[in-house]
C-alpha positions in Angstrom: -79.5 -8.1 -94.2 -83.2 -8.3 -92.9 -84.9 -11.2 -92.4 -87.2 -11.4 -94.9 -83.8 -12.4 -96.9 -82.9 -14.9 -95.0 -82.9 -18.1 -96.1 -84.6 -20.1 -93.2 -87.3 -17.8 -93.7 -87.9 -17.6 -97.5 -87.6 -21.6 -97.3 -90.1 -22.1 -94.8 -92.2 -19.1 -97.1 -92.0 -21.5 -100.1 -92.6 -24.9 -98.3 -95.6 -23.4 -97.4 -96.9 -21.7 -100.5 -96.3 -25.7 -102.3 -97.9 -27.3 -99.3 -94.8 -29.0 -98.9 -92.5 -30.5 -95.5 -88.9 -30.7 -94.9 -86.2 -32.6 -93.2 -83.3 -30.9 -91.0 -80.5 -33.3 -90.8 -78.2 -32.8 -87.5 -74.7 -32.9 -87.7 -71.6 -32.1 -85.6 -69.5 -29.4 -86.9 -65.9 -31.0 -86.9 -66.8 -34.7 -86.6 -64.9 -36.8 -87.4 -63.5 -33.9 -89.1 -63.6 -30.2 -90.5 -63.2 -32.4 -94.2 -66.1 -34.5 -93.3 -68.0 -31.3 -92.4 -67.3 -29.3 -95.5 -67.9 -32.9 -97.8 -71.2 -34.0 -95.8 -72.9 -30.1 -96.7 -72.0 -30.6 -100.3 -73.4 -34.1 -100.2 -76.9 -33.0 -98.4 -77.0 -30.0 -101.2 -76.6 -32.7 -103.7 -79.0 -34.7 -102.5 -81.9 -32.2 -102.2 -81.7 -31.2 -98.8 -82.5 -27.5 -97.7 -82.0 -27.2 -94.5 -79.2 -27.9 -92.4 -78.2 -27.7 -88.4 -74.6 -27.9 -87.6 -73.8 -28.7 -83.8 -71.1 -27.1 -82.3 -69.5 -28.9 -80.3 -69.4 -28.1 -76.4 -68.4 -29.9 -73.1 -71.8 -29.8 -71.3 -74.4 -30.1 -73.5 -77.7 -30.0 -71.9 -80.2 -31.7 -73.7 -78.1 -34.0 -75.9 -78.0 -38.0 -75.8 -74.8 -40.1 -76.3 -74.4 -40.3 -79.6 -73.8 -36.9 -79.9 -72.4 -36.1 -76.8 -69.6 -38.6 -77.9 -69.2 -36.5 -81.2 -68.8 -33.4 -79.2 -66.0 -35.4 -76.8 -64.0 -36.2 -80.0 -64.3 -33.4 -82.2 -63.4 -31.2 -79.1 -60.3 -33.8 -78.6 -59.6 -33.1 -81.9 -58.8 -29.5 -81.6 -61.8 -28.2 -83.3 -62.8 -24.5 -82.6 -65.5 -22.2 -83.5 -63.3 -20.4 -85.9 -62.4 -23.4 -87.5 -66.3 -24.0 -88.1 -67.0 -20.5 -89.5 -64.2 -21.2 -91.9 -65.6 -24.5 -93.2 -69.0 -22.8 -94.1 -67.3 -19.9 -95.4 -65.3 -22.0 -97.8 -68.9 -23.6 -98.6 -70.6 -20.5 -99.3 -67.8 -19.4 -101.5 -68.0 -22.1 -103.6 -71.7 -21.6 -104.1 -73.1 -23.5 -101.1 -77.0 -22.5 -101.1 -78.0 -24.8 -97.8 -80.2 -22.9 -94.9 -77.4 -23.4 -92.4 -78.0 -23.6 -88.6 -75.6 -23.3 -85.9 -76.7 -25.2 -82.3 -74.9 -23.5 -80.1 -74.7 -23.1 -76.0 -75.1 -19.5 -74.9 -71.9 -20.5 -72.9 -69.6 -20.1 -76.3 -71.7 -17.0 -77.6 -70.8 -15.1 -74.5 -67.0 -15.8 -74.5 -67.0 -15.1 -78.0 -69.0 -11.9 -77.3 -72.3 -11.9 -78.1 -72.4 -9.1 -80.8 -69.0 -10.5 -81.9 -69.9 -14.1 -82.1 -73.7 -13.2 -84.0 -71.2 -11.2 -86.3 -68.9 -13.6 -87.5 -71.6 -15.9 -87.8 -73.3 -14.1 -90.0 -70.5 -12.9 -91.9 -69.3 -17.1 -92.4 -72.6 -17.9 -94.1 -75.0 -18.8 -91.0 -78.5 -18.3 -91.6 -79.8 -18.9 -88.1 -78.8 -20.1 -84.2 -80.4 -22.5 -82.3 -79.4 -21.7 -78.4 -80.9 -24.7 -76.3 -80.1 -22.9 -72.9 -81.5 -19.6 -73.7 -84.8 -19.0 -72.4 -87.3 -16.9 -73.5 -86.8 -14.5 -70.4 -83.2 -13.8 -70.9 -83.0 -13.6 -75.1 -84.5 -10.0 -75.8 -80.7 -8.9 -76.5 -79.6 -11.7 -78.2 -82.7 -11.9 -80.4 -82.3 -8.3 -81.5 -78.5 -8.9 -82.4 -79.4 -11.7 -84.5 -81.8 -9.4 -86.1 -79.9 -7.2 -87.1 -77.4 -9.3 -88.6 -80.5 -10.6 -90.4 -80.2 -14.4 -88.6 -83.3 -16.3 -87.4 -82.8 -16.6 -83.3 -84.9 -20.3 -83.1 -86.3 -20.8 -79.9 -87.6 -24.1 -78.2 -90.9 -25.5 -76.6 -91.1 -28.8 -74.6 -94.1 -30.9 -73.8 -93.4 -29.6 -70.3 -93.8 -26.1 -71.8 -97.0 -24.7 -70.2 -99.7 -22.7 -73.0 -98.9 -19.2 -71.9 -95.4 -19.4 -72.2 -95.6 -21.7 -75.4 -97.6 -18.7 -77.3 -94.9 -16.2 -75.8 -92.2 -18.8 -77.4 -93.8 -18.2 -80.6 -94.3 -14.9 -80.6 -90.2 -14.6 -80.4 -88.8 -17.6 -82.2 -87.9 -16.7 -86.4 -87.5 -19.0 -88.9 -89.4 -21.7 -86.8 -90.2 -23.3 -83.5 -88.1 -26.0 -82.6 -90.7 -28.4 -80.6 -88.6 -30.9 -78.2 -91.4 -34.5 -79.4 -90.5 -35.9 -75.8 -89.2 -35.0 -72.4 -85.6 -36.3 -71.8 -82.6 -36.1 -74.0 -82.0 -36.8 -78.0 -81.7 -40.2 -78.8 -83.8 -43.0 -81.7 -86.8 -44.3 -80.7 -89.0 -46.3 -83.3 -92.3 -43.8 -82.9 -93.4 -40.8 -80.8 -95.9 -40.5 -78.8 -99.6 -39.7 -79.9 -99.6 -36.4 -76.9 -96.6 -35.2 -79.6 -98.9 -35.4 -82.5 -101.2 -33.9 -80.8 -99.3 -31.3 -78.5 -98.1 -29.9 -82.3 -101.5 -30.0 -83.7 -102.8 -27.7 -80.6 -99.8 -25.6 -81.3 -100.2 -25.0 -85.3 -103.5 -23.3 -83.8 -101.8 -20.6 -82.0 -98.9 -19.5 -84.1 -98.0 -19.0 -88.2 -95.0 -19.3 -87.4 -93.7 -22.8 -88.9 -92.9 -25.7 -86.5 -90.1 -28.2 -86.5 -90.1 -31.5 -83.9 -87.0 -33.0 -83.5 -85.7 -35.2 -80.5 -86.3 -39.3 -81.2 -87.1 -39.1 -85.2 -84.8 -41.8 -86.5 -86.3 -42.9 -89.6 -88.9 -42.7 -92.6 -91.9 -43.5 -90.9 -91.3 -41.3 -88.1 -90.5 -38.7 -90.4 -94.0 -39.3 -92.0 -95.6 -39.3 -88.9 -94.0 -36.0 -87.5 -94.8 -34.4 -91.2 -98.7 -34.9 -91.0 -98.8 -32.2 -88.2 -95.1 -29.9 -88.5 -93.7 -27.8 -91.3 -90.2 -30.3 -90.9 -88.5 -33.5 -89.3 -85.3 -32.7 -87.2 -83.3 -36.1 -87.4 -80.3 -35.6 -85.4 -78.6 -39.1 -83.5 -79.5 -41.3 -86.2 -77.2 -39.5 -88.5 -74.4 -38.9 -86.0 -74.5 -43.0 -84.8 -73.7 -43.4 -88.9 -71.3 -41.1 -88.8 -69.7 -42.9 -85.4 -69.7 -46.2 -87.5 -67.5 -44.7 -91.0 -65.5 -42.2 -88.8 -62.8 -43.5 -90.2 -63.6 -43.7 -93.9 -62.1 -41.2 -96.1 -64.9 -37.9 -96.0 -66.2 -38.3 -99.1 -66.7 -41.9 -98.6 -68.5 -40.9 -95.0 -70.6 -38.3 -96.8 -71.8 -40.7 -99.8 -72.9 -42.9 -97.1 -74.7 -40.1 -94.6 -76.0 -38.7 -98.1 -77.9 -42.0 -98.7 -79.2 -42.4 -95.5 -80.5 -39.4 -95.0 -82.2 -39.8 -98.9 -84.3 -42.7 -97.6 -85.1 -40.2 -94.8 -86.2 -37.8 -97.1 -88.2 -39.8 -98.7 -91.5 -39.2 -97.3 -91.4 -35.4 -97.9 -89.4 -34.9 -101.2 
């Protein structure tokens, strides 16, 4: 499939010929459960949403705050695989699912899996792009061409840290969009982001067509709002998985009612 087909890519293409934003939601694959999973994508299509990353779970994650690191711990604890995630979006896409689906995934898991192998079965479940946090730029030539050609968008990242020379080489590679990291430090709520943010992605829009997405401390509408003025979308990711924490035990669809409506008032500002 080439790119121009996939669906990150046509989304993005349409948000921008309607001068319109988006919000990503965040959530981990397998917590509190595969049915959780499966009944939160259907609830976010419902809902409006477009676009959607799905965390797989992973001992180490590098960048990630408690909240999800926790989710990781218990969906790991819980037996879930990779396989068992493929399956889940399979079944979705089956049944007509239509989300832009994201996997964030360590390289770690792509290279025991294989990488041609993993990028494959990816692909083949329903994945529209991956979202490799400790992949840099230097080291991704192969893995961006696999994803290629299985016609998936290979996201890249840029920090504040990021100096300009290797931000524009960044953009040159990323597909779909550039994931911009809003602070230094790890994923977690705060109540607003810094002004250097606002206009760290302002400087950026300058260099690149390529759209840009700032996730890391977004936790509600008016930070939403605020990213929006300057990016293409509004990654919300702990926020979503604390609410998930707190009705882990509800029946799924009861979870993903709950989730849905949260992540509606989210929405809100750019719907």
């Amino acid at each position: 499939m080439s790119l121009d087909d996939n669906r990150i890519v046509r989304l993005f293409a349409e948000l921008r010929a309607k001068k319109r934003k988006t919000l990503l939601p965040f959530v981990t694959a397998g917590y509190p459960s595969l049915a959780a999973t499966a009944a939160i994508l259907k609830r976010f299509e419902a809902i409006g949403v477009r676009v959607c990353e799905l965390g797989v779970p992973f001992t180490d994650p590098i960048a990630d705050g408690p909240v999800i690191q926790n989710s990781y711990t218990e969906a790991l604890a819980a037996g879930t695989t990779t396989d068992q995630i493929f399956d889940v979006i399979g079944d979705y896409r089956a049944a007509g699912g239509d989300l832009a689906l994201l996997a964030m995934v360590s390289y770690s898991i792509i290279y025991r899996h294989g990488p041609r192998g993993f990028i494959a079965r990816a692909a083949a479940a329903g994945i529209d792009g991956l979202i490799v946090p400790d992949l840099p730029v230097d080291e991704s030539a192969s893995t961006e061409a696999l994803a290629s050609e299985a016609g998936l968008a290979l996201v890249l990242l840029i920090a504040p840290t990021t100096p300009p020379e290797r931000q524009a080489r960044i953009a040159r590679h990323s597909r779909g969009f550039i994931y911009y990291i809003s602070v230094a430090g790890i994923t977690g709520e705060r109540d607003s982001l810094p002004d250097e943010t606002i206009a760290a992605v302002t400087e950026l829009r300058t260099h690149t067509d390529t759209p840009v997405c700032v996730g890391f401390g977004i936790s509600n509408p008016r930070t939403v709002e605020q990213v929006c003025r300057v990016a293409d979308g509004a990654i919300v990711g702990s926020a979503i998985v604390r609410r998930m924490t707190d009705l882990k035990d509800a029946p799924p669809a009861e979870l993903a009612e709950k989730v849905g409506g949260f992540v509606a008032e989210l929405f809100g500002p750019v719907k």
